[in-house]
N, C-alpha and C positions, 0 to 999 in steps of 0.2 A: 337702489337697484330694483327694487319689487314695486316699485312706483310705474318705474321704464316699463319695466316686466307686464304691468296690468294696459298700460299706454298701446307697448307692441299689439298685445291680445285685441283688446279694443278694434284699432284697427283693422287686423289681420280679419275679423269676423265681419266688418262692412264689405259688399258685395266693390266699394271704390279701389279697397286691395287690389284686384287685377287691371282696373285702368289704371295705376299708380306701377306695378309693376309691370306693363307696356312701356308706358312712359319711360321709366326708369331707363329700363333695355334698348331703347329705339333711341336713345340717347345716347347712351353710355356707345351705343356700336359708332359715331362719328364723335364725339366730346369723353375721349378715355377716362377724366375722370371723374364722372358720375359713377356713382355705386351698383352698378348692376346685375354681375354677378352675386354682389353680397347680399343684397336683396332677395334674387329668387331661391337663392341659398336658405337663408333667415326664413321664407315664408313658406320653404316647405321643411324645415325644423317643427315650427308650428303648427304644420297640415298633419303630422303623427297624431295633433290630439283630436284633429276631425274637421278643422277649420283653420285658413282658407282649403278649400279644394286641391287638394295635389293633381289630379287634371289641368282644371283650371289654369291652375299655377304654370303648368308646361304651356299650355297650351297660350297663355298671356306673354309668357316670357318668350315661346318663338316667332310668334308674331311680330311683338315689340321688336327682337331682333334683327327678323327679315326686313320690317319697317325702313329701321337705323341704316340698314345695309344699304339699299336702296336711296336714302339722301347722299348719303357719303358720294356714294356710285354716280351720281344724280349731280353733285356737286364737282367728282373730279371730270364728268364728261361736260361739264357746263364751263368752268375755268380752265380745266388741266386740258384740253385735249386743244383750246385754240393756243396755246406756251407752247407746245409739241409741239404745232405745227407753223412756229414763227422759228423756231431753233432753225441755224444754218446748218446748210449741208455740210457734213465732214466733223460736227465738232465734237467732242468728246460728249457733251449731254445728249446731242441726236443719235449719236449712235448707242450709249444708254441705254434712250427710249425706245430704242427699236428692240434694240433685247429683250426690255422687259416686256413689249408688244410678244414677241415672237417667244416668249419662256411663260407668257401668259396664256397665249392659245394651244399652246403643246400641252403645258398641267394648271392649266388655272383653275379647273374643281378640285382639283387634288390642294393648290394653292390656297384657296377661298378656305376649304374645310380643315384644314392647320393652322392656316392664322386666327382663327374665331378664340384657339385656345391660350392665346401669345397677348399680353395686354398691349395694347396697340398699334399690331399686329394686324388686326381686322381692318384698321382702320386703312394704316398706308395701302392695305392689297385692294378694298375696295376703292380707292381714290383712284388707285392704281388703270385699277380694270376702267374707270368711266374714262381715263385721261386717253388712256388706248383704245379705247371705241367696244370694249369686248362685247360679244353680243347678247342683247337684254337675256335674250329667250336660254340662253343656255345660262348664264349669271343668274337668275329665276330659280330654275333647276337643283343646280349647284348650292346658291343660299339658301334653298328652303330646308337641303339635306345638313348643310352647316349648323342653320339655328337652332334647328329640332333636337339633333344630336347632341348640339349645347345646351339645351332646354334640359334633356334627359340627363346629362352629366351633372347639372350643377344644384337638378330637385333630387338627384341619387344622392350626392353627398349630404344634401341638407336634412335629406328624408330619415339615413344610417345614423345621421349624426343625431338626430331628433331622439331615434328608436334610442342608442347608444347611453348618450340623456334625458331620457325621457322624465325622471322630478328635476331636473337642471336646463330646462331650455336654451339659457343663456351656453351654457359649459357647449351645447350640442351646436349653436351658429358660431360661436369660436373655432368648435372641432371643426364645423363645415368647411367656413373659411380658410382655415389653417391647411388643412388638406389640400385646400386649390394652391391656395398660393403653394407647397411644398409642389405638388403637380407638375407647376408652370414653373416655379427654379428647376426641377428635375430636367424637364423638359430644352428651358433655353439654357443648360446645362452641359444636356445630351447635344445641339444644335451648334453651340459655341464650338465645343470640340471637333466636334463633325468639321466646322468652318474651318477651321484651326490646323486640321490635319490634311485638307485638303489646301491650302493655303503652301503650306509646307511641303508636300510631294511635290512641285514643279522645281523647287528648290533644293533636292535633295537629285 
């Protein structure tokens, strides 16, 4: 374990830690599972002791982000938007996609900025958005407020968790970790329900 432990550190102190953690993130937003979250988590566990850069680290991890977002996006408006528009008229999937068109530009920043926190989550909304044409310039806008805020949430846990454990590093990227994931069951939890009872009021 203290082998690992010197390995992490190692790395975490080369200046390639923040193209490593782009990477990571710009991936992990279209390929769920890549580690991404647990990454920027982990390295700013590590950034308590003064390295890598807890800046940095945000600011690596939004980028990478917004990156990710924009292939997805990039990808569902390159494949998904000409399948839309082969669908026949009348048929259950065309009418579908128009909802989800029409439930996209009514809250789709509101949309964009909930699913970043939902594991992938991010992924279908951004597919979503390119397949329905939604527009660059506000998609832009919208994800940069997404990643940022995800940048900020998941160096908060890492950073607490770091402080928390501070002679246990390891103890404090479990704690990090553990926290998100409880988070995000909390969360599609809260969401489930929600479906649930709304599913059921036309029925009662």
């Amino acid at each position: 374990m203290e082998s690992a432990l010197d390995l992490l550190r190692q790395l975490v102190t080369s200046p390639w830690v923040y193209l490593l953690i782009f990477g990571l993130t710009a991936v992990d937003a279209f390929f769920p599972a890549v580690p991404g979250e647990a990454a920027v988590i982990s390295a700013a566990v590590l950034a308590t002791g003064g390295d890598p850069n807890l800046v940095a680290v945000i600011v690596a991890a939004a980028l990478g982000a917004c990156a990710g977002d924009h292939v997805s996006y990039a990808i569902g408006r390159g494949g998904g938007a000409s399948r839309l528009a082969r669908l026949p008229d009348g048929s259950r999937r065309r009418a579908g996609s128009e909802w989800a068109r029409r439930a996209l530009h009514r809250r789709g920043g509101l949309m964009l900025t909930t699913a970043r926190y939902v594991p992938g989550g991010r992924t279908a909304v951004t597919l979503t958005m390119g397949a329905v044409r939604y527009p660059l310039r506000s998609f832009l806008l919208f994800d940069a407020v997404a990643a940022v805020s995800w940048a900020l949430y998941c160096t908060g846990l890492g950073y607490f968790g770091g402080l928390a454990f501070e002679r246990d590093p390891i103890k404090g990227i479990l704690a990090g970790v553990g926290l998100s994931l409880a988070i995000t069951l909390l969360l599609e939890s809260f969401r489930w329900l929600r479906h649930r009872r709304r599913r059921g009021a036309p029925e009662r």
